[in-house]
N, C-alpha and C positions, 0 to 999 in steps of 0.2 A: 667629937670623935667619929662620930656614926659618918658624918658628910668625908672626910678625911679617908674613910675604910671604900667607902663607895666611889669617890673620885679612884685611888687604887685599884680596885676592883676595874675600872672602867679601860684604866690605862692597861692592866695586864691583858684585857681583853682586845685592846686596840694593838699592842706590841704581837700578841699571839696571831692576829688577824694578820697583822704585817709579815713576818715570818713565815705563815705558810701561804702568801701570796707568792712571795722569793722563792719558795720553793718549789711549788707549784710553776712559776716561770723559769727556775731551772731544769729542773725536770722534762718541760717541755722543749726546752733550747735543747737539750743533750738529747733528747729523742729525735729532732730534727736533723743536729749534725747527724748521726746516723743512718737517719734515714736519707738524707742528703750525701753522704757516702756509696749505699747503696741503691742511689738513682746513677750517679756518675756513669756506670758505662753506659747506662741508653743512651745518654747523650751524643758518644765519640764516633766516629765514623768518618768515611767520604761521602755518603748518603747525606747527612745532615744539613748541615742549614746552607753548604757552600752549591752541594750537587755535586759535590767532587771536585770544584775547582782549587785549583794548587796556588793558593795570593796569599802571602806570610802577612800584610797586612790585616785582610780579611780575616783569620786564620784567629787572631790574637784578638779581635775584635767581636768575633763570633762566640769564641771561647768566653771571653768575659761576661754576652751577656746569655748567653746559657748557663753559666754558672749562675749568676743572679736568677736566672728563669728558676734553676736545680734547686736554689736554696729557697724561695719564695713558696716551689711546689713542696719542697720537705715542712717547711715552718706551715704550713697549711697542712697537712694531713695529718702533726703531731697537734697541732690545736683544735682539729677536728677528731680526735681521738685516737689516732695512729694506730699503733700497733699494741698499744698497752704498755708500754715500757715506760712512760711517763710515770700511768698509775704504780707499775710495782716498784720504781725508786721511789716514789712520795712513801709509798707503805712500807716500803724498807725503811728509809728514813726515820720516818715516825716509830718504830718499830725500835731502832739503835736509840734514838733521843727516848724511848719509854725506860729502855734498860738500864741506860746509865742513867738515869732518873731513879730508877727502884736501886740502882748499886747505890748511889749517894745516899739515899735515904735510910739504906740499912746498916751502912758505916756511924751512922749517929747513932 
């Protein structure tokens, strides 16, 4: 019985590990698109990557991979710790999954 409690134990502990590994990577992805929202306009301009030139080629080509450059620079400052929004969804989060935890428990 004992080895039986212990593998359980081990597993709950591995699931929970998993969980807030997901959430902690979500977290971080939703602090990114935002802050990847709020890079976009530096990017836009005649100034930028073209110098002003006017090539719809170019144009569509440039845009793409400044977007990629935009989202690589957002996924990089929320995994270096952004602006904290990451942090306060994980602790909201945790926060909702504690309550409806105690509401469940008090229903029995």
């Amino acid at each position: 019985m004992k080895i039986t409690s212990d593998i359980s134990s081990q597993i709950d502990t591995s699931v929970e590990l998993q969980k807030q590994a997901k959430l902690v990577d979500a977290a971080q992805q939703f602090e990114a698109m935002m802050l990847q929202e709020m890079l976009k306009p530096m990017r836009g301009g005649k100034d930028s990557w073209g110098g002003g030139e006017e090539s719809t080629d170019s144009d569509s080509a440039s845009d793409t991979i400044s977007s990629f450059g935009t989202e690589a620079f957002a996924k990089a400052i929320s995994k270096g710790g952004g602006f904290g929004i990451a942090k306060q969804v994980i602790s909201q989060v945790k926060l909702e999954h504690q309550r409806n935890s105690e509401e469940k428990t008090s229903e029995y």
